[in-house]
MOPAC internal coordinates of N, CA, C and O (Angstrom, degrees):
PM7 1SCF
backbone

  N    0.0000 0     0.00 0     0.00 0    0    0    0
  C    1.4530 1     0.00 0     0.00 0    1    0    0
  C    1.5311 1   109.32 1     0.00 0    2    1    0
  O    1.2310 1   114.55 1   -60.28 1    3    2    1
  N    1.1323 1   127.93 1   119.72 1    3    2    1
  C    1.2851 1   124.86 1   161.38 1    5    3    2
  C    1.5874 1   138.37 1  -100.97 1    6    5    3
  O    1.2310 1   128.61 1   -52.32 1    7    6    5
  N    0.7114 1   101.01 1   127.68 1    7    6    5
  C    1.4139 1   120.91 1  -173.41 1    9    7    6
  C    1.4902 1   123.28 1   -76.20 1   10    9    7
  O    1.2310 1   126.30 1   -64.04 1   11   10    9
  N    1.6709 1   105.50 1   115.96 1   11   10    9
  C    1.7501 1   108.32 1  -168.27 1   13   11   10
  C    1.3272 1   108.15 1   -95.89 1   14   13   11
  O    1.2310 1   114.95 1   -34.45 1   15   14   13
  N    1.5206 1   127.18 1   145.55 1   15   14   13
  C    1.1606 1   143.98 1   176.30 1   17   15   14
  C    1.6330 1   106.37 1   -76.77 1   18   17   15
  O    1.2310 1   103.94 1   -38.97 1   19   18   17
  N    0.7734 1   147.20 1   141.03 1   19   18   17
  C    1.4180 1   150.85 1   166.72 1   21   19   18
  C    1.7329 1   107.86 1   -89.11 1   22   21   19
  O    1.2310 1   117.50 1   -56.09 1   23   22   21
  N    1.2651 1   122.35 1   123.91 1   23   22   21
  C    1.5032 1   102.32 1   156.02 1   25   23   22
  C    1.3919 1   105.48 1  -159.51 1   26   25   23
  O    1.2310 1   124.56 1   -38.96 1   27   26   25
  N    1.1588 1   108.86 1   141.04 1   27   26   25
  C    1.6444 1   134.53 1  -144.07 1   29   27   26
  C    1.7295 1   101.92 1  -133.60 1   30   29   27
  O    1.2310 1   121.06 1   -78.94 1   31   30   29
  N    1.3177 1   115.58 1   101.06 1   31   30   29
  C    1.7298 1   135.96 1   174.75 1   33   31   30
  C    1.2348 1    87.91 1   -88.11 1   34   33   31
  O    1.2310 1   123.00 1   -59.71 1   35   34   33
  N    1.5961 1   111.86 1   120.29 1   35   34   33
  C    1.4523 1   118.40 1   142.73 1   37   35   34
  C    1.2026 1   117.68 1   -77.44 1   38   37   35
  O    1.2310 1   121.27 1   -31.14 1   39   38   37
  N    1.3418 1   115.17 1   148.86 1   39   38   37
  C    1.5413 1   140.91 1  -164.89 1   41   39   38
  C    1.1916 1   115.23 1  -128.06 1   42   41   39
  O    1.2310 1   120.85 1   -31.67 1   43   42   41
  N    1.4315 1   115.99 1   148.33 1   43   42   41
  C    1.7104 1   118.89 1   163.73 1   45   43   42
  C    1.1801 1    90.88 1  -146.38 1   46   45   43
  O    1.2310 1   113.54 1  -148.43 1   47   46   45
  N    1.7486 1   129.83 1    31.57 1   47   46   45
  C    1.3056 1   118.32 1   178.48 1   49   47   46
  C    1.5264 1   133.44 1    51.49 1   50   49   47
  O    1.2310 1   118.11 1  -160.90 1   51   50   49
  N    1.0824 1   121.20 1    19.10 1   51   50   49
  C    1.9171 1   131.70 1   159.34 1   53   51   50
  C    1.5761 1   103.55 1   -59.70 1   54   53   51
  O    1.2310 1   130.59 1   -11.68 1   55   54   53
  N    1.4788 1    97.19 1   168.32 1   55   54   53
  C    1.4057 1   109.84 1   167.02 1   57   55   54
  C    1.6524 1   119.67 1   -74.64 1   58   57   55
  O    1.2310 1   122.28 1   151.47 1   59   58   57
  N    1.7481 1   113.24 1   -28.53 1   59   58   57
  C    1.0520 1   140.05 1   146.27 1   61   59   58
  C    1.8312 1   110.54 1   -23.95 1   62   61   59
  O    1.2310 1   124.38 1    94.81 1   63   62   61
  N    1.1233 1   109.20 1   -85.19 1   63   62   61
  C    1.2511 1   112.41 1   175.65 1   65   63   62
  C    1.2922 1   133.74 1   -46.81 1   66   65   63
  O    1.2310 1   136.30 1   136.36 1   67   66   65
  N    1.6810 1    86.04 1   -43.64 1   67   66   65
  C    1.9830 1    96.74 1   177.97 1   69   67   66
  C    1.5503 1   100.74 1   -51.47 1   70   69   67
  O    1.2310 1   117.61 1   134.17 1   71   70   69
  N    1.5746 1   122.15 1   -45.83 1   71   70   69
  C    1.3845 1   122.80 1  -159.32 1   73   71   70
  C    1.7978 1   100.05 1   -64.74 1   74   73   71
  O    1.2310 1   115.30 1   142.07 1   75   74   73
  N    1.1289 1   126.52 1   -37.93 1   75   74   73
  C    1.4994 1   137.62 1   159.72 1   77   75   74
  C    0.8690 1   116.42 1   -12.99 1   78   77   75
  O    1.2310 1   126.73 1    97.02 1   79   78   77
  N    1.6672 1   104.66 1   -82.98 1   79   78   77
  C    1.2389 1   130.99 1  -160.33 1   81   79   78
  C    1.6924 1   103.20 1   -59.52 1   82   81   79
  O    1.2310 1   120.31 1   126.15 1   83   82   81
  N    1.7057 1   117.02 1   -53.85 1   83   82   81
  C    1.2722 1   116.81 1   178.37 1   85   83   82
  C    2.0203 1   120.98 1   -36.39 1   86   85   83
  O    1.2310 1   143.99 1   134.40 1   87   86   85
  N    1.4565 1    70.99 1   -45.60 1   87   86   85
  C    2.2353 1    90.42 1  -174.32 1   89   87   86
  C    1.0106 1    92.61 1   -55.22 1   90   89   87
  O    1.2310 1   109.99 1   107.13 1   91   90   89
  N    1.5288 1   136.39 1   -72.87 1   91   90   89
  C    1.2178 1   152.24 1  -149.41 1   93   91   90
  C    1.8660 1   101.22 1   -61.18 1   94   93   91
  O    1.2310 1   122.28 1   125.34 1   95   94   93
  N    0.9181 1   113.25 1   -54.66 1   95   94   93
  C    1.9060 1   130.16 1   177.99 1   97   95   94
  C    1.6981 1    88.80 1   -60.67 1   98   97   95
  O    1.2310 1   112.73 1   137.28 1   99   98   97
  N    0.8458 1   131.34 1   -42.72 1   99   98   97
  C    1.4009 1   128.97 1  -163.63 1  101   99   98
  C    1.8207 1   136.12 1   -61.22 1  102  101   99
  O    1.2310 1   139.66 1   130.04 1  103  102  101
  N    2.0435 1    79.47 1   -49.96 1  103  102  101
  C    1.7737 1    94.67 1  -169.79 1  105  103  102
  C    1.6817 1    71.45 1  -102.62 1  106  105  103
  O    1.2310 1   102.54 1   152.19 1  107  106  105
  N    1.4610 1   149.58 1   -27.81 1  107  106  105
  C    1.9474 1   120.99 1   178.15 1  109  107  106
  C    1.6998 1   118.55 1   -46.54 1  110  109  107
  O    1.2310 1   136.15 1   -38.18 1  111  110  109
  N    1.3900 1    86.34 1   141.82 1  111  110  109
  C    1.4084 1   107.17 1   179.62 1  113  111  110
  C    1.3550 1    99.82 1   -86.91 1  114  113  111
  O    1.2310 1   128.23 1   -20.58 1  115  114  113
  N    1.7423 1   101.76 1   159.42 1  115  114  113
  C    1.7159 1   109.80 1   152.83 1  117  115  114
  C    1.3037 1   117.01 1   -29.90 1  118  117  115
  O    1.2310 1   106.31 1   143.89 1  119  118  117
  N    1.3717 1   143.04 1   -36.11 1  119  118  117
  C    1.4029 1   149.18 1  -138.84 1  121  119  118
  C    1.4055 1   103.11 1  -129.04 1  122  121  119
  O    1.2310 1   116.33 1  -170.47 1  123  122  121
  N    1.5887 1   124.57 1     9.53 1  123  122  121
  C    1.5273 1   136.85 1   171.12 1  125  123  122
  C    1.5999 1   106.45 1  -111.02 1  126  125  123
  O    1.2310 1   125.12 1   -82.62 1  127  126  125
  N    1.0931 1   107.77 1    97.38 1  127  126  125
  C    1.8203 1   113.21 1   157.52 1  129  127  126
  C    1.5434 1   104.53 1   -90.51 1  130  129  127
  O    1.2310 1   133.63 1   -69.34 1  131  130  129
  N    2.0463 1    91.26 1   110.66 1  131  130  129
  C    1.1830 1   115.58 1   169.27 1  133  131  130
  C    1.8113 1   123.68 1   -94.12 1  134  133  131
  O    1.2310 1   127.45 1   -39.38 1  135  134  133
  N    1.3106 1   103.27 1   140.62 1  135  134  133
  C    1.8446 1    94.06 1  -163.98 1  137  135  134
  C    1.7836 1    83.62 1  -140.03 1  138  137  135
  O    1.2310 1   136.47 1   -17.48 1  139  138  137
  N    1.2615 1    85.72 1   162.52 1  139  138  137
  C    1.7329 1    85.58 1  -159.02 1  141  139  138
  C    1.9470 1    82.43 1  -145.91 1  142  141  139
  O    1.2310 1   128.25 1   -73.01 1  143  142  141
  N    1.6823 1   101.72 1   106.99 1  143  142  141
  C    1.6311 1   115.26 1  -171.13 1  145  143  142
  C    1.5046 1    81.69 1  -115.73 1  146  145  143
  O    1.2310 1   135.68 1   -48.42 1  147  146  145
  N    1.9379 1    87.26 1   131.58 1  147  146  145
  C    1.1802 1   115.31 1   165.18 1  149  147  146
  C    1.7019 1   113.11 1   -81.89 1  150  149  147
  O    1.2310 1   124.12 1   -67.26 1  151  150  149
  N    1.2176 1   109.70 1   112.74 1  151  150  149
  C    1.4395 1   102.31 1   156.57 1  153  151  150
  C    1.5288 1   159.28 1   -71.81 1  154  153  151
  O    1.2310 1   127.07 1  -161.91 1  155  154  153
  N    1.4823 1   104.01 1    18.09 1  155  154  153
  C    1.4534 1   140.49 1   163.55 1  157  155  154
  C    1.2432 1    91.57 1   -92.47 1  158  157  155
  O    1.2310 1    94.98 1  -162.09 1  159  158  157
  N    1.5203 1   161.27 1    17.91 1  159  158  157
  C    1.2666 1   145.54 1   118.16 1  161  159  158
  C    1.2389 1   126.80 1   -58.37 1  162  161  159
  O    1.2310 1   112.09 1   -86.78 1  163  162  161
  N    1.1289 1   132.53 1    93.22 1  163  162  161
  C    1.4198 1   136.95 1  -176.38 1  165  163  162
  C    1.8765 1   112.82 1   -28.24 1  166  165  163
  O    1.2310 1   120.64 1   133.72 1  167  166  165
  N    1.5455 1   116.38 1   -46.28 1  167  166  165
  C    1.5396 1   124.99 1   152.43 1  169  167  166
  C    1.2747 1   122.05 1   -37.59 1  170  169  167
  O    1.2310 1   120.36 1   125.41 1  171  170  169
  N    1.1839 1   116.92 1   -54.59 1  171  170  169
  C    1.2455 1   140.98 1  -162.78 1  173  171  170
  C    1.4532 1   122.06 1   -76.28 1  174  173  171
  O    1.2310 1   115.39 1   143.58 1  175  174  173
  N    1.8699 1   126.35 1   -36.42 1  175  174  173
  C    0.5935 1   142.81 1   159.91 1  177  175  174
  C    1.4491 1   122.49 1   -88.29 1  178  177  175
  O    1.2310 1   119.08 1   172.06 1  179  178  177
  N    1.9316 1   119.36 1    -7.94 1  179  178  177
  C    1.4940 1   108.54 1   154.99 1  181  179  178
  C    1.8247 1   126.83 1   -80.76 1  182  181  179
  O    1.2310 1   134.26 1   155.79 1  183  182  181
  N    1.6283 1    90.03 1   -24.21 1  183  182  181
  C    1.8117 1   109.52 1   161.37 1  185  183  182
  C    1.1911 1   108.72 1   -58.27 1  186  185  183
  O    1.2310 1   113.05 1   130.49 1  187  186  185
  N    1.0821 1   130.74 1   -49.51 1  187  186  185
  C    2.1545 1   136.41 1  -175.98 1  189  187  186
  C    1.6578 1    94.70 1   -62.71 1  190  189  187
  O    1.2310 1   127.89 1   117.02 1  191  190  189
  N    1.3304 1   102.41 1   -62.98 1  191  190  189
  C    2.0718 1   100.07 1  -176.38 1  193  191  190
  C    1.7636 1   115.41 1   -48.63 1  194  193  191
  O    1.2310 1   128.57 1   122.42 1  195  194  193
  N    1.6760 1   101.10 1   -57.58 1  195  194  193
  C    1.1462 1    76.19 1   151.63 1  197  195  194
  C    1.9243 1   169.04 1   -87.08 1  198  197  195
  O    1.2310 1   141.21 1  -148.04 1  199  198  197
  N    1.3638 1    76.44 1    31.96 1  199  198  197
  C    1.5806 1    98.37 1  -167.74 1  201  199  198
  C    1.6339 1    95.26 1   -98.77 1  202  201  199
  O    1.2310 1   117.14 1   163.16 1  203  202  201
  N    1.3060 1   123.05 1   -16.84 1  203  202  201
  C    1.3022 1   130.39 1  -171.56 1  205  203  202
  C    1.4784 1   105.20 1    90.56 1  206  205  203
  O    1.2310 1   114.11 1  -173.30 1  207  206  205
  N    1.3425 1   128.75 1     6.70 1  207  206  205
  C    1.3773 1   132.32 1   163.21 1  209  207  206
  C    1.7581 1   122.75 1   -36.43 1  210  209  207
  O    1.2310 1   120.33 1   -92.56 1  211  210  209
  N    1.6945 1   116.97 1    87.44 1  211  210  209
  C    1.2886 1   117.81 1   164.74 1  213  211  210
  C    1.4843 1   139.89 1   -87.43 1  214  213  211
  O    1.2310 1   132.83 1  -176.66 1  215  214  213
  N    1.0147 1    92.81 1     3.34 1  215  214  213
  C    1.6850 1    97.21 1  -177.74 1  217  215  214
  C    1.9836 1    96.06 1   176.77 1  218  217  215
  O    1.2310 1   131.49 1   -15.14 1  219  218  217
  N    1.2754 1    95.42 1   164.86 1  219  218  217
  C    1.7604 1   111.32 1  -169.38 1  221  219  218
  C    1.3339 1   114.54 1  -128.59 1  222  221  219
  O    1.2310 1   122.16 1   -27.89 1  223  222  221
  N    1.3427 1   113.46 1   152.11 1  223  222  221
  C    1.6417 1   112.17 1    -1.89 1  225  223  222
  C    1.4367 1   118.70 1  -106.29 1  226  225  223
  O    1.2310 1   120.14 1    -4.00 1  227  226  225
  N    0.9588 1   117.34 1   176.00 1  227  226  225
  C    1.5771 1   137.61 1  -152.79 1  229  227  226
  C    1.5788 1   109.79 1  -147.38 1  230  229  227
  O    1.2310 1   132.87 1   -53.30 1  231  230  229
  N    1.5182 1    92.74 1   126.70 1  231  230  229
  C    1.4242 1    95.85 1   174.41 1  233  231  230
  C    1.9002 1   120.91 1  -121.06 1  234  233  231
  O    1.2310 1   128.78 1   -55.61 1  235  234  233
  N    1.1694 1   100.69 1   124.39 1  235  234  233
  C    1.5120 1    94.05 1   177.15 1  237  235  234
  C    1.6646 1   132.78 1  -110.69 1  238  237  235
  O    1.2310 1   116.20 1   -35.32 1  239  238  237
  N    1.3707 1   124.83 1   144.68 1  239  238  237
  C    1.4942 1   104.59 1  -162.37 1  241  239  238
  C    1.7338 1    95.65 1  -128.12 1  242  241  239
  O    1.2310 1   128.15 1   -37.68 1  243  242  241
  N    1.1069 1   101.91 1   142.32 1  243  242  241
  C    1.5128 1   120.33 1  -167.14 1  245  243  242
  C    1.7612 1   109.78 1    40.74 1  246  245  243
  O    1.2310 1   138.54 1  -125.28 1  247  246  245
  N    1.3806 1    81.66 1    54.72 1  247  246  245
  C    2.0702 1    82.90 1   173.94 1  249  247  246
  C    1.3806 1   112.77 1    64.20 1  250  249  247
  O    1.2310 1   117.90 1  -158.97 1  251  250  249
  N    1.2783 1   121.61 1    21.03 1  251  250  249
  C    1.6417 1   131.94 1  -172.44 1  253  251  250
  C    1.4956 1    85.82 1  -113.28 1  254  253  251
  O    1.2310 1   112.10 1   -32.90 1  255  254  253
  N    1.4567 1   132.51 1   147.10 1  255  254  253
  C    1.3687 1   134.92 1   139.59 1  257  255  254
  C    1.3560 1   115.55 1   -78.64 1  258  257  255
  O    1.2310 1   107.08 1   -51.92 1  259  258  257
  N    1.3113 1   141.66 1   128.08 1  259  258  257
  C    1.5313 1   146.32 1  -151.90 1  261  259  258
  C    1.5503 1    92.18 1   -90.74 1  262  261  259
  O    1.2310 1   125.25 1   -34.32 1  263  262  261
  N    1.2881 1   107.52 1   145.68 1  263  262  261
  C    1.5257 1   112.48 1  -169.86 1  265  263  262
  C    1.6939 1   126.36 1   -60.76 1  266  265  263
  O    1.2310 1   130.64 1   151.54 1  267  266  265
  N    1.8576 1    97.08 1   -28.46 1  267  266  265
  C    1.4006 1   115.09 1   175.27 1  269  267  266
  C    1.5134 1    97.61 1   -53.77 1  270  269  267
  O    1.2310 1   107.63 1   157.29 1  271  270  269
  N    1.5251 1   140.69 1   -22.71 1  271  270  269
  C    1.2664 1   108.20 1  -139.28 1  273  271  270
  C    1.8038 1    83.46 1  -128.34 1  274  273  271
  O    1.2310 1   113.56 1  -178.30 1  275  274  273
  N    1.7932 1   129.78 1     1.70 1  275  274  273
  C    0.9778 1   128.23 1  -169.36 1  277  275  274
  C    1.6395 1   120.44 1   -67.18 1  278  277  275
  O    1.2310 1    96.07 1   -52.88 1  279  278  277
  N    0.7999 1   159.75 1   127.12 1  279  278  277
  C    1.7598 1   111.52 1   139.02 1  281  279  278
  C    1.6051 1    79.98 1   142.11 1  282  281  279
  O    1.2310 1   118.41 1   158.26 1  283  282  281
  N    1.2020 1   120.64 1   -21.74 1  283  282  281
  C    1.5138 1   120.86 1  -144.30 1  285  283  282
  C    1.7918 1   102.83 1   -96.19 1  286  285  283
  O    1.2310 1   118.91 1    -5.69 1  287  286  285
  N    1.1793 1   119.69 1   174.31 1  287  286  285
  C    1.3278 1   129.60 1  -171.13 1  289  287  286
  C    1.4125 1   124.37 1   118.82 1  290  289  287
  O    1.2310 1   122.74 1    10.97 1  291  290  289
  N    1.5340 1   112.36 1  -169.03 1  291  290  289
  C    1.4358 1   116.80 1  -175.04 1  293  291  290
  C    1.4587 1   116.64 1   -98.56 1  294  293  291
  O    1.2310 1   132.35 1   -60.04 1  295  294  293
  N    1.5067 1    93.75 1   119.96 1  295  294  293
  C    1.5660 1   100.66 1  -157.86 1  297  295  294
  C    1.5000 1   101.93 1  -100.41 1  298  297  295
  O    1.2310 1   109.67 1   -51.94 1  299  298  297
  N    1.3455 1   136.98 1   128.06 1  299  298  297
  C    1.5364 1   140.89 1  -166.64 1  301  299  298
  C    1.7639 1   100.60 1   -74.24 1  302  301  299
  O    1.2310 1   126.20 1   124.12 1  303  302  301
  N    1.2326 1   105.68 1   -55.88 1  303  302  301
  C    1.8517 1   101.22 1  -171.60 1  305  303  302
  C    1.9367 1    96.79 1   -66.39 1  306  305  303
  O    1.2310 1   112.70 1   145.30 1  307  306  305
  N    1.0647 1   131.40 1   -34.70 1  307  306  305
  C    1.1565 1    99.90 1  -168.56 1  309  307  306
  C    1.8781 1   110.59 1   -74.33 1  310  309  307
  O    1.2310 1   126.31 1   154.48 1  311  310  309
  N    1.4746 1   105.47 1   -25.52 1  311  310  309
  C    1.1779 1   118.57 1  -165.46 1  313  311  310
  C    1.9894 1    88.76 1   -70.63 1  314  313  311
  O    1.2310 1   114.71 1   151.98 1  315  314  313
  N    1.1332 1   127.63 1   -28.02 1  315  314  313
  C    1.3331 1   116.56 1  -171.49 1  317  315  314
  C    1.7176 1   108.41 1   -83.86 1  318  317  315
  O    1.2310 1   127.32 1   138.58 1  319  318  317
  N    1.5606 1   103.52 1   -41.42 1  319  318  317
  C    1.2271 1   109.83 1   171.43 1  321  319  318
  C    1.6531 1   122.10 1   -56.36 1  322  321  319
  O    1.2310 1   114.57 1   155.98 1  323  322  321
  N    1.2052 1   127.90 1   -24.02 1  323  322  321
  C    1.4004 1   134.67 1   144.95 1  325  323  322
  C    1.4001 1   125.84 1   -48.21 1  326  325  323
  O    1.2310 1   124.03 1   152.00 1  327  326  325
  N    1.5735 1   109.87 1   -28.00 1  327  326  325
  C    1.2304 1   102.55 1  -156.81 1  329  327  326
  C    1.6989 1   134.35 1   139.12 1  330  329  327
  O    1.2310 1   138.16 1   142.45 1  331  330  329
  N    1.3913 1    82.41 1   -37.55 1  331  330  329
  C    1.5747 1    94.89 1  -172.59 1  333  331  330
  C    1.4187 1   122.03 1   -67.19 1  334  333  331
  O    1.2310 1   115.62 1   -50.60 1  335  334  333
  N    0.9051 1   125.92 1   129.40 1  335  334  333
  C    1.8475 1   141.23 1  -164.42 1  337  335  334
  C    1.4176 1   103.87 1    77.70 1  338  337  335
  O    1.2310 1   117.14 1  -167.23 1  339  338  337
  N    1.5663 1   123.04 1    12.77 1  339  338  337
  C    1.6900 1    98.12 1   169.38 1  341  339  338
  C    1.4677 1   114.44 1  -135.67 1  342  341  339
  O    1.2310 1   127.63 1   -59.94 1  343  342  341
  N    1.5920 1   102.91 1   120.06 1  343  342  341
  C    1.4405 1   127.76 1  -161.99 1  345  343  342
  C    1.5007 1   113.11 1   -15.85 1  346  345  343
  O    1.2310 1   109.36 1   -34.53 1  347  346  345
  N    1.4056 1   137.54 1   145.47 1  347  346  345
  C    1.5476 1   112.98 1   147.00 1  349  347  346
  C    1.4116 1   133.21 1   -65.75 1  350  349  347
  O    1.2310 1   120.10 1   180.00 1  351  350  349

């Protein structure tokens, strides 16, 4: 009996992503079912939130978000600590 890996690239359709999706299609085995969820699906994007999905794209395997893709997004203090919202 063999046993399939699940792994699921979130998408918002960028060129960004496309390059993803390729990597991701690339190093899967026979034994990796790859699915590629658009996140302009209202479904799709409450499955990504709850996956802890912050920014794209993101790939997750057996309903796990992979660590490369955790943690990440738009962070307000660093964006202020740059600068952002205060006049030149």
């Amino acid at each position: 009996m063999t046993t399939t890996r699940k792994v699921e690239i979130y998408s918002a359709g960028c060129p960004v992503c496309a390059e993803t999706i390729a990597q991701v299609r690339a190093l899967a085995c026979p034994s990796c079912e790859v699915t590629v969820a658009d996140v302009h699906d209202p479904a799709v994007a409450e499955r990504a939130a709850a996956l802890g999905i912050r920014s794209l794209p993101a790939v997750a395997v057996d309903g796990r978000l992979a660590d490369c893709c955790a943690g990440r997004g738009v962070d307000g203090d660093v964006l202020r600590r740059l600068g952002v919202g205060v006049p030149r």
